[in-house]
C-alpha positions in Angstrom: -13.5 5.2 10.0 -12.9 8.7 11.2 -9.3 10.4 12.2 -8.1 12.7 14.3 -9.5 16.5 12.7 -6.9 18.1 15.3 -4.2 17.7 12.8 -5.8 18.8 9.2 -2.4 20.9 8.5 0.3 17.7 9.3 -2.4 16.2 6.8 -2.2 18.9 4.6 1.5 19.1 4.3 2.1 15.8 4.6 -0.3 14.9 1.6 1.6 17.6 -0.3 5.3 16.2 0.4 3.8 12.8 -0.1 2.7 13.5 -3.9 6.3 15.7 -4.6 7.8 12.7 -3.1 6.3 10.5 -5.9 6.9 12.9 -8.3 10.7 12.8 -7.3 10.6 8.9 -8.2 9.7 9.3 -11.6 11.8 11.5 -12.2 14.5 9.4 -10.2 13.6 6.4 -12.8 12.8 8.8 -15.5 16.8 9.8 -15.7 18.4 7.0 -15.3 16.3 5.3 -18.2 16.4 8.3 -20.5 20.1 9.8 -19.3 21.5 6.6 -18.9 22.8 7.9 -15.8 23.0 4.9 -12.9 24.8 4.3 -9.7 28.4 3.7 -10.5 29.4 0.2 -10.5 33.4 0.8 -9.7 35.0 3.3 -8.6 37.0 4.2 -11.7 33.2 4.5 -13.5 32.9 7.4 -10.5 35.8 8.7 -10.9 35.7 9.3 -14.9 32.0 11.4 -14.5 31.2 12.3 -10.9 28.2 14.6 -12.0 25.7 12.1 -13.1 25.2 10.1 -10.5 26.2 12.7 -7.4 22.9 15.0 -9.5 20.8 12.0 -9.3 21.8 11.0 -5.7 21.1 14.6 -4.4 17.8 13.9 -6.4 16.8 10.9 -4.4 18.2 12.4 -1.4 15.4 15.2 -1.6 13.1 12.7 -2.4 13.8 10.9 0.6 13.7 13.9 2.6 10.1 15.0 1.6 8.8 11.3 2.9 9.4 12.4 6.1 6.1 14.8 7.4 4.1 12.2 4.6 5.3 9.7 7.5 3.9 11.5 10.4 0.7 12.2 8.1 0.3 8.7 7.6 1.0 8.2 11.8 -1.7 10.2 12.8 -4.2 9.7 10.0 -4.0 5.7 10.4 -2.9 6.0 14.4 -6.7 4.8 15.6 -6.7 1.9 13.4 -4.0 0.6 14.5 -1.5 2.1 17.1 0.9 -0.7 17.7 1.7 -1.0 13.7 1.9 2.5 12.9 4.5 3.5 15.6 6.6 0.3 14.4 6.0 1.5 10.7 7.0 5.1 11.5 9.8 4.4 13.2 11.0 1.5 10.3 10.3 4.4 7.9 12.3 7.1 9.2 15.4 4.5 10.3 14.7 3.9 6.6 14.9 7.8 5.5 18.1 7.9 7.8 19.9 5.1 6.0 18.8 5.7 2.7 20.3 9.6 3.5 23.9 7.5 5.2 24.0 6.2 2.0 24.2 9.0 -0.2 26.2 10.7 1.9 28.8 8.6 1.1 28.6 9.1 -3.2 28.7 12.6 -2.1 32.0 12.5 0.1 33.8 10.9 -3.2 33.2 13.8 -5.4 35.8 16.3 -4.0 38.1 12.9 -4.6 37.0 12.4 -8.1 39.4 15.6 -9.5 42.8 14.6 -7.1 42.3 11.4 -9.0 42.0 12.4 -12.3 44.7 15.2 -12.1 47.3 12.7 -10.2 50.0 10.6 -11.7 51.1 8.6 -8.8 49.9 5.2 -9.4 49.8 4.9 -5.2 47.9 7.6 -5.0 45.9 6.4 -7.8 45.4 3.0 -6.3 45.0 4.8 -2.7 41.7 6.5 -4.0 40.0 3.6 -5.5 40.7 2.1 -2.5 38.7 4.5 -0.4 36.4 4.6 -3.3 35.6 1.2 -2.9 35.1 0.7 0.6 32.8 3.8 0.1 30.6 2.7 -2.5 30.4 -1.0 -1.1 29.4 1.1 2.3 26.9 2.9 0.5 25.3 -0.4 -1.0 24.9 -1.6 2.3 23.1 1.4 4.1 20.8 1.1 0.9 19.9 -2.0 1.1 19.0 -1.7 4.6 17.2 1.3 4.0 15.3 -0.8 1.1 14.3 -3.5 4.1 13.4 -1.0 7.0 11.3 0.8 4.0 9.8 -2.4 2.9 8.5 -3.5 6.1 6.9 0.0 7.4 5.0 -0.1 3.9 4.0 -3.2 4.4 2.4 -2.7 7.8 1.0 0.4 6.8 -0.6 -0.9 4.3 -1.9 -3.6 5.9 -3.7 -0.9 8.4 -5.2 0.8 5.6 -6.9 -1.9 5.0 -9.0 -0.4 7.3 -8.5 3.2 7.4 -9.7 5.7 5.2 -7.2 5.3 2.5 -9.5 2.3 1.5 -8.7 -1.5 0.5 -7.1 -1.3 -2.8 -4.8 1.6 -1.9 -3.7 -0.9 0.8 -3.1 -4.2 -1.2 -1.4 -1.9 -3.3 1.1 -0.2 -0.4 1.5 -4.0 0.6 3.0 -5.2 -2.8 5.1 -2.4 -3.2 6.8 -3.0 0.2 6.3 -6.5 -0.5 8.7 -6.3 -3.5 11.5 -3.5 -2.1 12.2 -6.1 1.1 12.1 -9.3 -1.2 14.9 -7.2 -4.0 16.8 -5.9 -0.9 17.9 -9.3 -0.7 19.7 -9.4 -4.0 22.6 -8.6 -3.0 22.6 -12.1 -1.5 20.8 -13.2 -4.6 21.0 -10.6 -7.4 18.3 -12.5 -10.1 15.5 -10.9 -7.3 17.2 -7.1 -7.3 14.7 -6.7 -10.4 11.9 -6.3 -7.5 13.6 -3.6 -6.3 13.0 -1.0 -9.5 9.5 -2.8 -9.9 9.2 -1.7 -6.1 9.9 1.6 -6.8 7.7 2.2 -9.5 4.5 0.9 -7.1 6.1 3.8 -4.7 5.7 6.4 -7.3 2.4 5.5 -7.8 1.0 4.6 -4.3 2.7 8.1 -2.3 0.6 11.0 -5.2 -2.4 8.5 -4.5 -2.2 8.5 -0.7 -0.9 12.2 -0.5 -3.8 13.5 -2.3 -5.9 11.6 -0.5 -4.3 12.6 3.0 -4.4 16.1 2.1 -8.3 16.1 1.6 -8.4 14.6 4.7 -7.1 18.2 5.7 -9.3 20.0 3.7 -12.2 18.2 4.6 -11.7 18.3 8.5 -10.9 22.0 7.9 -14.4 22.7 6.3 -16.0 20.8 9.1 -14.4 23.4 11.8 -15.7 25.9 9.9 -18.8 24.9 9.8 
């Protein structure tokens, strides 16, 4: 299967953002495990130590943002196999970006609220913030685990179109499983014993996106030795 050799530099940067964007996952997973830094439960856990989690947000948020030229790479690399499911997995993945970025967003607007509270004495007030805080974070949760299902889905079908691509078949089953598992643990928050698939989702991530965006940017490379030649 050939691709398009028109686009070797969206191949070549998105094969590069693709791999960074991997890279931002472990270390995502990397400091919650070995900081013991995770996304606050309650608002009062927010409240007492806004750092943590707003560092490891802005973390993911980056992360997040480098999928999107890996996207188009994928698009236009994959976009002969199979048209139809790579403009429905492109748009699911950027929706997904979008959300995921909504999300954060709203961690982010409660940090400038985490010192009022603290430096406060008014029980209203007090009670006031937590309030927003809660509505914030449980807003937050929900753009997530959207985000988790539009994700899931465009990994899904583009892995299912690698398949037959260049990426090659096992690069494929394994893009399928990972999206498999993020839109099966989006649904714990319906049933929480399956949010387990979510982190076990994410792992697969970090190890399918270096794999694909090296692969991708040869794809670059190669088609830009061709034209040389």
């Amino acid at each position: 299967m050939t691709v398009d050799q028109s686009w070797k530099g969206v191949y070549k940067a998105g094969g590069v953002t693709l791999f960074a964007s991997g890279v931002v996952i472990v270390l995502f997973l990397l400091s919650m495990v070995i900081f013991h830094v995770t996304p606050p439960d309650t608002p009062q856990v927010f409240f007492e130590n806004p750092v943590p989690p707003v560092i490891l947000f802005l973390l993911a948020a980056f992360g997040e943002l480098l999928l999107m030229p890996g996207v188009l790479g994928l698009y236009l690399a994959l976009k002969d196999v199979n048209k139809n499911y790579m403009l429905i997995a492109t748009a699911f993945w950027l929706i997904s970006i979008i959300m995921f970025l909504v999300s954060r967003a709203q961690i982010f607007s409660l940090f400038p609220i985490s010192g009022r509270y603290m430096a406060t004495t008014s029980e209203i007030m007090k009670a006031a913030y937590l309030a927003s805080a809660d509505r914030a974070l449980d807003l937050g949760n929900i753009y997530a685990d959207m985000a988790l299902m539009f994700l899931g889905v465009a990994s899904i079908l583009i892995g299912l179109v690698m398949l037959k691509g260049v990426f090659g078949k096992r690069v494929g089953y394994l893009v399928t499983v990972a999206g498999t598992l993020l839109l099966l643990g989006a649904f714990g928050i319906f049933l929480k014993p399956i949010a387990i698939l979510v982190p076990i989702g994410l792992i697969l991530n970090a190890v399918w996106t270096p794999i694909v965006g090296i692969k991708l940017y040869k794809l670059g490379v190669r088609d830009e030795g061709l034209s040389k030649k």
